[in-house]
DRENNU-15633 format. One record per residue (C-alpha): x, y, z; residue number from 1; residue in three letters. Coordinates in steps of 0.25 Angstrom, whole numbers, plus 5000, padded with zeros to 4 digits. Last residue first. Example, Ala and Ser with C-alpha at 12.3 -4.5 7.8 and 13.67 -1.06 7.14 Angstrom:
<sites>
{px:5055&py:4996&pz:5029&pos:2&code:SER} $
{px:5049&py:4982&pz:5031&pos:1&code:ALA} $
</sites>
This chain:
<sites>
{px:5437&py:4564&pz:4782&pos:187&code:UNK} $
{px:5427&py:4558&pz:4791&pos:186&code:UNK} $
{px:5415&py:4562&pz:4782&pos:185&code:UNK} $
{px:5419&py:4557&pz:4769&pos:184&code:UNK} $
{px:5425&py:4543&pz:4777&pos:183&code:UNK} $
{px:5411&py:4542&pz:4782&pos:182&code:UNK} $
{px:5405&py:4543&pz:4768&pos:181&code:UNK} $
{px:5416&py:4532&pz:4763&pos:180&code:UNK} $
{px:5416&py:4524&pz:4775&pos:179&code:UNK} $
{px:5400&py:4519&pz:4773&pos:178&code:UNK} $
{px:5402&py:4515&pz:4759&pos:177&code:UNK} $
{px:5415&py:4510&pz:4761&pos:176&code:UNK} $
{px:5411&py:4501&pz:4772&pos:175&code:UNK} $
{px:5423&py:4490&pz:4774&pos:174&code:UNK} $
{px:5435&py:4488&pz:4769&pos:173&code:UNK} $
{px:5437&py:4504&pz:4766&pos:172&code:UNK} $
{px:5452&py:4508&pz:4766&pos:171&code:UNK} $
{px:5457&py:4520&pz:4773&pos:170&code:UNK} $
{px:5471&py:4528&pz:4769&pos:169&code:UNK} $
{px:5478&py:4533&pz:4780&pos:168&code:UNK} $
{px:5491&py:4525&pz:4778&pos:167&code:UNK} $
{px:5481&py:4513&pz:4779&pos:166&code:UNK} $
{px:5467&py:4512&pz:4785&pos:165&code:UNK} $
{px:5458&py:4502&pz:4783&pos:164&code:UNK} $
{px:5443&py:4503&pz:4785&pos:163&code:UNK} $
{px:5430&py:4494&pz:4789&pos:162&code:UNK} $
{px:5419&py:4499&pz:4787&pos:161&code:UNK} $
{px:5404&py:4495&pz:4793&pos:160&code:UNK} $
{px:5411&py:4486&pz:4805&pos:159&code:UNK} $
{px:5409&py:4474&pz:4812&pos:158&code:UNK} $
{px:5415&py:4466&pz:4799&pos:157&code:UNK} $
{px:5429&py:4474&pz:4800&pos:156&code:UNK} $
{px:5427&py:4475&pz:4815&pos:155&code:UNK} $
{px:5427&py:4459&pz:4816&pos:154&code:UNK} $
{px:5440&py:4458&pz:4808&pos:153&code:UNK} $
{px:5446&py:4469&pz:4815&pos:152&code:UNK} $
{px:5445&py:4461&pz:4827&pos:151&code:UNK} $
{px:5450&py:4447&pz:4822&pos:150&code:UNK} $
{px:5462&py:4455&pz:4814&pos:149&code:UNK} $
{px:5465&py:4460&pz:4829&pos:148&code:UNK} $
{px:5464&py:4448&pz:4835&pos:147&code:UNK} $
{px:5473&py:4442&pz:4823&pos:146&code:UNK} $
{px:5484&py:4452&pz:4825&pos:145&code:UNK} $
{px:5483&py:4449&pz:4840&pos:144&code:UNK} $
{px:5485&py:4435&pz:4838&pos:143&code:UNK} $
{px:5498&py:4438&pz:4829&pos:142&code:UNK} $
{px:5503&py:4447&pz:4840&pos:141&code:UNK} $
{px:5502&py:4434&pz:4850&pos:140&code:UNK} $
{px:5506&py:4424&pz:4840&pos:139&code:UNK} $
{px:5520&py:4432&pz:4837&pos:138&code:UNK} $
{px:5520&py:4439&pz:4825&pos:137&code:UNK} $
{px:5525&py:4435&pz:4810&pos:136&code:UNK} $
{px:5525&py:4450&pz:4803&pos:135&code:UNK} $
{px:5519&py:4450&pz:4790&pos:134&code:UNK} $
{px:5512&py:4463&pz:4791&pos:133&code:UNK} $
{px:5498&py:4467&pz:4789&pos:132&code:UNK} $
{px:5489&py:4462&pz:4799&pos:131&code:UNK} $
{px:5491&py:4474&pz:4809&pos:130&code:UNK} $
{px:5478&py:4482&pz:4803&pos:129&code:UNK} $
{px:5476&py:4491&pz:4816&pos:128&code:UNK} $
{px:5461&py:4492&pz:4820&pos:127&code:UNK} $
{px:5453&py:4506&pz:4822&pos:126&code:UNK} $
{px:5436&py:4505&pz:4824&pos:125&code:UNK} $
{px:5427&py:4516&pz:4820&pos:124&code:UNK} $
{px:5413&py:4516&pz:4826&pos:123&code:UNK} $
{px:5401&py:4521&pz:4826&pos:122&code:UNK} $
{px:5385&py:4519&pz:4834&pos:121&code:UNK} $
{px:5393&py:4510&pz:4845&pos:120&code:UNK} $
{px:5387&py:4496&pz:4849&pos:119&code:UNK} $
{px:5390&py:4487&pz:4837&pos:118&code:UNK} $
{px:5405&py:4493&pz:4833&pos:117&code:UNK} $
{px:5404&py:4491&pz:4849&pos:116&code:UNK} $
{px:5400&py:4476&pz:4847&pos:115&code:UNK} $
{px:5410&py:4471&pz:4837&pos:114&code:UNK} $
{px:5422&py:4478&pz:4845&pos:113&code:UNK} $
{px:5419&py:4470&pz:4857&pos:112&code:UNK} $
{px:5417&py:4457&pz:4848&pos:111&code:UNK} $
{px:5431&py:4460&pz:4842&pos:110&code:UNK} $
{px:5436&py:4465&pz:4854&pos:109&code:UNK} $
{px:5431&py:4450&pz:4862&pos:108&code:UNK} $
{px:5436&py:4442&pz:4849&pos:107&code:UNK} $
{px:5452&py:4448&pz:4848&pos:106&code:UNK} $
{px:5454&py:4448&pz:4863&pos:105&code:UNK} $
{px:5452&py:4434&pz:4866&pos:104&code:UNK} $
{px:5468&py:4432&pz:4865&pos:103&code:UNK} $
{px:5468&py:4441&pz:4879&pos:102&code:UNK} $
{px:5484&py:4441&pz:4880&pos:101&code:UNK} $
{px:5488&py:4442&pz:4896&pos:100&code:UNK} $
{px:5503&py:4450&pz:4896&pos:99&code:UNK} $
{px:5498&py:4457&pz:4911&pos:98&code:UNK} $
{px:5489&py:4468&pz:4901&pos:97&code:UNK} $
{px:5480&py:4465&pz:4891&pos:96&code:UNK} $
{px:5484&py:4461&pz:4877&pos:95&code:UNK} $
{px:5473&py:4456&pz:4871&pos:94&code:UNK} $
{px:5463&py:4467&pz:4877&pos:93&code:UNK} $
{px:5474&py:4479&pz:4873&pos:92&code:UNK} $
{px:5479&py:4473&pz:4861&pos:91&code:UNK} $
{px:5466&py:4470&pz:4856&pos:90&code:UNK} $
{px:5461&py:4485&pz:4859&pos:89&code:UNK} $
{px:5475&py:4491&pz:4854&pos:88&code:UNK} $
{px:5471&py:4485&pz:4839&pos:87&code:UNK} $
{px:5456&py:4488&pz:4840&pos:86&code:UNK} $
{px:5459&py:4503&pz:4840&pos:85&code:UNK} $
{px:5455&py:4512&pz:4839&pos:84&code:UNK} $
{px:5438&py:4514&pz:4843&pos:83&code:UNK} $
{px:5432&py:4525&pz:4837&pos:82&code:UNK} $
{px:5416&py:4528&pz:4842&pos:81&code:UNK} $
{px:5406&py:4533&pz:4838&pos:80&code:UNK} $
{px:5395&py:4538&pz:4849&pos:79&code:UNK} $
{px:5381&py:4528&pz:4849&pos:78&code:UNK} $
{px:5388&py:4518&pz:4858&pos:77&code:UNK} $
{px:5391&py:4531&pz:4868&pos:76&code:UNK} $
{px:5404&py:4527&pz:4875&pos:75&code:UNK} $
{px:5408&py:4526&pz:4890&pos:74&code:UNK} $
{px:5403&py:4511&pz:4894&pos:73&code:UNK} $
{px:5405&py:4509&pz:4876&pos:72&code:UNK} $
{px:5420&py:4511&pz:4877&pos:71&code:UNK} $
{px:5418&py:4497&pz:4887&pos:70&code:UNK} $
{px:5418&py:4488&pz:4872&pos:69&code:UNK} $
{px:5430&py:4490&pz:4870&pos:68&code:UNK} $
{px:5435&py:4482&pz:4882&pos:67&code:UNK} $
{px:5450&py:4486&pz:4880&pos:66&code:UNK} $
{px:5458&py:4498&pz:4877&pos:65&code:UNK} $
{px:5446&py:4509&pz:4879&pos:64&code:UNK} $
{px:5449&py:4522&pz:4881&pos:63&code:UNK} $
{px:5437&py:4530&pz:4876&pos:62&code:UNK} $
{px:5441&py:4543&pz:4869&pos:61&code:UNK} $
{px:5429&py:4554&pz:4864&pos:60&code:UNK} $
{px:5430&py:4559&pz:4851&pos:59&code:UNK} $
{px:5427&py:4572&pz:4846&pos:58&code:UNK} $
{px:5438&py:4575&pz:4836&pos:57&code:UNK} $
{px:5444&py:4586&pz:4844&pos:56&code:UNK} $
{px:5456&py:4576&pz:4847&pos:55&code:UNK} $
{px:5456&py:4564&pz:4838&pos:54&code:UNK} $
{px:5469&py:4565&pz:4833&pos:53&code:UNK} $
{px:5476&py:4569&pz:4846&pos:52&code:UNK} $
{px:5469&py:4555&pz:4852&pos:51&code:UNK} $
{px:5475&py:4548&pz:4841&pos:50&code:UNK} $
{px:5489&py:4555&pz:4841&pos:49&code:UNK} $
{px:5488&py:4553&pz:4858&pos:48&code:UNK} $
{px:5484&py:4537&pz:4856&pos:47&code:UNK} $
{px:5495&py:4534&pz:4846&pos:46&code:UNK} $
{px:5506&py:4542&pz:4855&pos:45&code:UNK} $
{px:5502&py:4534&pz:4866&pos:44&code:UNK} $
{px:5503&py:4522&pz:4858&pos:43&code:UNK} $
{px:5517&py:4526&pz:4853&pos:42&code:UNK} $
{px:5522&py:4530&pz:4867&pos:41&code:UNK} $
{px:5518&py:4516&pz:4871&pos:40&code:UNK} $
{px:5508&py:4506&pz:4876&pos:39&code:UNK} $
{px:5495&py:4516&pz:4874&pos:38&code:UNK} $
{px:5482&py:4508&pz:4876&pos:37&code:UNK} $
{px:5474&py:4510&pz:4863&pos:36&code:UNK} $
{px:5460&py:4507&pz:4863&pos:35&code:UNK} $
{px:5455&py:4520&pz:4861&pos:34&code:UNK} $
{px:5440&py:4521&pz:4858&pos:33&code:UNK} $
{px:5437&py:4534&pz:4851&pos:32&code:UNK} $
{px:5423&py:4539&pz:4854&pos:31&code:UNK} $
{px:5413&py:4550&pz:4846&pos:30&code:UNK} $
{px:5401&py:4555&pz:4851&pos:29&code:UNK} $
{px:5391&py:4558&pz:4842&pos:28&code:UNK} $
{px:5389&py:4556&pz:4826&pos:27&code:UNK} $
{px:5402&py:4551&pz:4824&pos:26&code:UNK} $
{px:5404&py:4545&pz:4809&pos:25&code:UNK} $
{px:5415&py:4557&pz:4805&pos:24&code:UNK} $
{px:5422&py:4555&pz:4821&pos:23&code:UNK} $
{px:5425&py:4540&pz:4818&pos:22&code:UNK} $
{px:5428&py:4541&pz:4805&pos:21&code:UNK} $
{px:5440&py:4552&pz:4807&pos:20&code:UNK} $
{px:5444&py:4543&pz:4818&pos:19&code:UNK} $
{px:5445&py:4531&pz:4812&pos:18&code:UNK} $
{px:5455&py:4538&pz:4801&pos:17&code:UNK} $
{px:5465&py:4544&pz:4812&pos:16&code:UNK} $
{px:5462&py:4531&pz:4819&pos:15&code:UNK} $
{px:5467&py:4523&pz:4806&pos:14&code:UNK} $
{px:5477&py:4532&pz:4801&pos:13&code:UNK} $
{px:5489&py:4523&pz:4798&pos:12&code:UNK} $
{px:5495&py:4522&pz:4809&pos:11&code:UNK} $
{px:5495&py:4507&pz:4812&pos:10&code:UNK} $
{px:5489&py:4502&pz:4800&pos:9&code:UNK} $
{px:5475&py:4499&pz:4796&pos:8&code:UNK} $
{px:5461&py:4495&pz:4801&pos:7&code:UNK} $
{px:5447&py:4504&pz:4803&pos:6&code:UNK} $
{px:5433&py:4498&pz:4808&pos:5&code:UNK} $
{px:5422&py:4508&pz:4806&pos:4&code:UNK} $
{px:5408&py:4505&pz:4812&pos:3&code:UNK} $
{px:5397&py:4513&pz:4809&pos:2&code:UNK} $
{px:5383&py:4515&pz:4815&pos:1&code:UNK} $
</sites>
């Protein structure tokens, strides 16, 4: 069993990255868990690059925005699994549609996400570092800053390694004795 949580930058190679490990610690079936609900022409050109990068890979897609834990009703726990990303899974259950804000989000996918890193046999998990700026944001975006930090948080102690990911280049927080013979095998 091995849990992968991965941070960083938009764009900056994370699922690219998490989908190298992810297929290099898979000993059977292998599921990507997309979160994403495309809003845009820029989302759906996000989800059709990462479904592009993927093909021939192996993986099987499981559409899952919200209630995380429902991948496991059509998933084999002892499969490994790719789940990207927490970031459009906290916009999608704290901001469900008809403008209602579910401010409980935060604690029920961090306990959701606890338990399947507990349930599955692997994981690799992609979170968006947005904390870097010093922009002043209104209270909502800055409680959704803070649900996400609350999130990663719990992942980072959850999981075996804990990896950032900027311009490409990873950076072990977490677990570099266990991610440097991975990362061997992945690249």
């Amino acid at each position: 069993m091995l849990r992968i949580f991965i941070s960083g930058g938009c764009k900056n190679g994370k699922s690219y990255i998490a989908q190298r490990l992810a297929k290099g610690q898979a000993k059977g079936r292998l599921y990507y868990v997309a979160t994403m609900c495309p809003c845009d022409e820029e989302d759906a050109k996000r989800v059709e690059r990462h479904r592009q990068e993927r093909d021939g890979w192996g993986f099987e897609t499981v559409e899952q925005p919200v209630d995380i834990l429902k991948c496991l009703d059509s998933c084999d726990a002892d499969a490994s699994f790719l789940l990207d990303s927490t970031t459009a899974l906290l916009a999608n259950e704290m901001f469900p549609a008809g403008n209602s804000v579910n401010m409980g989000a935060p604690l029920k996918i961090a306990g959701e996400l606890a338990c399947l890193c507990r349930q599955v046999e692997d994981i690799v998990i992609v979170s968006d570092y947005i904390y870097s700026d010093a922009i002043l944001y209104d209270e909502l975006t800055e409680a959704y800053r803070r649900g996400l930090a609350y999130i990663d948080r719990t992942l980072a102690a959850e999981c075996d390694v804990v990896l950032e990911v900027a311009f490409g280049c990873v950076t072990v927080h977490k677990g570099r004795e266990v991610f440097g013979p991975l990362y061997e095998k992945a690249v």
